[in-house]
N, C-alpha and C positions, 0 to 999 in steps of 0.2 A: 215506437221505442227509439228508433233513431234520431227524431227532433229531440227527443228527452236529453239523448245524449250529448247531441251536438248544442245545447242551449248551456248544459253543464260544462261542457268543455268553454263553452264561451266567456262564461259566468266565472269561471278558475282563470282565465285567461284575465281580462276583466279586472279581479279582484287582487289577482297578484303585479298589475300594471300602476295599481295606485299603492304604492308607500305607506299615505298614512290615509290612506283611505279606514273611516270604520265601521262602517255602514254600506250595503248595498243589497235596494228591494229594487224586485225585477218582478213584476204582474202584467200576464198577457191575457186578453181570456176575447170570445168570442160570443158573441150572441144566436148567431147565425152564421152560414155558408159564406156568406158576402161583408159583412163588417167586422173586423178585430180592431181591439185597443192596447195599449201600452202603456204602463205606467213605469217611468225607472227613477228611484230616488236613491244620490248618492248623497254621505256622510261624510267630510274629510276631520282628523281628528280636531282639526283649529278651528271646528264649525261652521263653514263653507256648507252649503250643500245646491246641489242640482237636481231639479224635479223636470221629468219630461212626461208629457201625455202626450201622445201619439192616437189619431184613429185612422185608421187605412179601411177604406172603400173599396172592394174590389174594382169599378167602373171609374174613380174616381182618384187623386194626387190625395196622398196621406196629408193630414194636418195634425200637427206639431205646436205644443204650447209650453215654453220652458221657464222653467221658476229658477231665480237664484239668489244666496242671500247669503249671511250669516246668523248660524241660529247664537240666543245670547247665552248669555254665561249660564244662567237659570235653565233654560230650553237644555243646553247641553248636559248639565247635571243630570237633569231628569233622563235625558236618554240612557247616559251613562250608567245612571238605577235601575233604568230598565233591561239595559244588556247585560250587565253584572248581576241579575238575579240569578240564583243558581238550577231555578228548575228552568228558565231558558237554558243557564248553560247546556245543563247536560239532559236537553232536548235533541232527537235522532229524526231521522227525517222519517214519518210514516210509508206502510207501505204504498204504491202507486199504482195504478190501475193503466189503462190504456185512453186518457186522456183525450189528446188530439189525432185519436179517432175520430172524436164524437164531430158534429155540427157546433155544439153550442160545450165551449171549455173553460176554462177558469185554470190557469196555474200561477204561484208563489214561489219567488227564490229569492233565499236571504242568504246572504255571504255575511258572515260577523268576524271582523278583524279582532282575535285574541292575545293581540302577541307576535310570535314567531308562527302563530298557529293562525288558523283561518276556522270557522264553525262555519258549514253549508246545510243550510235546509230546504227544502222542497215540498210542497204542500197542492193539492191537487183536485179538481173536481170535472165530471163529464157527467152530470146529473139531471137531464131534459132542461127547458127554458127557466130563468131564473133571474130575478133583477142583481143588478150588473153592480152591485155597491162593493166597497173594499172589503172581501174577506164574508163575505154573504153567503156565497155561492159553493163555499170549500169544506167540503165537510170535515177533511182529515185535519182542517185548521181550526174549525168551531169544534171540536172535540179536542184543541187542543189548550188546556189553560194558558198554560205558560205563555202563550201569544197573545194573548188578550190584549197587556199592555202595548208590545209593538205596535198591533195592528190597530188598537186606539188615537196610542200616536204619530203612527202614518197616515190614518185620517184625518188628524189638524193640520198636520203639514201640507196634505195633495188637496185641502180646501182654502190655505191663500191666495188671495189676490190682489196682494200688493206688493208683488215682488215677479212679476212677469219683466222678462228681462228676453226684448224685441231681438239683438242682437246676437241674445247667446247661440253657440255651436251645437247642435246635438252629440254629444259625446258617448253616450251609454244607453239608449234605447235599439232593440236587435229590429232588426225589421224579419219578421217571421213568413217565412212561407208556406204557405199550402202547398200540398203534392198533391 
């Protein structure tokens, strides 16, 4: 419960450090004892955004692959139907079980910039071995309609590959530890 916390505290931290930030998916999840991944995608509202994959090997120096770009005008409409739908809005985070317990975890965290307001969700699975695809493995997430869209369109976006950007800084990927 305490990574829970401290990942939330991070993620508020985080999401009030970007202005016009609108957008911010944070998915960590694990397969095993020894390999986690990271996936962190930011939104700014003028359509900028930053994609990181991160895998860390226990034995092994994490490797880092960061996407940057502008999504276009169309792209960002579409997002923007998508957040502004009202059953996302007034979507509650499900309850959470004890995740990163487990060996093999899966978690989602989505910051949505409202305003003056910020919508936080969390989404969660520790459910034996499972392939490792976006949103596959979460059950509080696949029982969740209203996510559907996001997590359709977090899937086009974490599969370009033309906008791999050698230089960029990692700015928003947590590096998670194991206790």
């Amino acid at each position: 419960m305490r990574r829970i916390a401290e990942l939330m505290f991070t993620l508020l931290l985080m999401s009030s450090a970007y202005g016009q930030q609108l957008l911010l998916m944070q998915r960590t999840w694990a397969q095993n004892q020894t390999t986690e991944s990271s996936d962190c995608l930011q939104v700014e509202s003028d359509g900028a955004y930053h994609f990181e994959h991160t895998m860390m090997d226990l034995w092994q120096p994490g490797r880092r692959e960061i996407h940057a770009g502008k999504l276009s005008d169309d792209e960002m409409k579409q997002l923007r139907e998508i957040l502004d739908n009202p059953s996302l809005q007034s979507l509650a985070t499900p309850t959470l079980g004890n995740g990163f317990m487990a060996p093999d975890f899966d978690f989602l965290w989505v910051t949505i910039n409202r305003g003056n307001d910020a919508q936080h969700l969390v989404f969660e699975s520790a459910a034996g071995p499972h392939k490792s695809s976006a949103g596959s493995r979460i059950p509080s997430l696949s029982q969740t309609p209203a996510m559907s869209p996001l997590m359709n369109w977090y899937k086009q976006i974490s599969k370009r590959k033309n906008d791999i950007d050698k230089k960029a800084t990692p700015t928003c990927s947590l590096n998670i530890r194991r206790q």
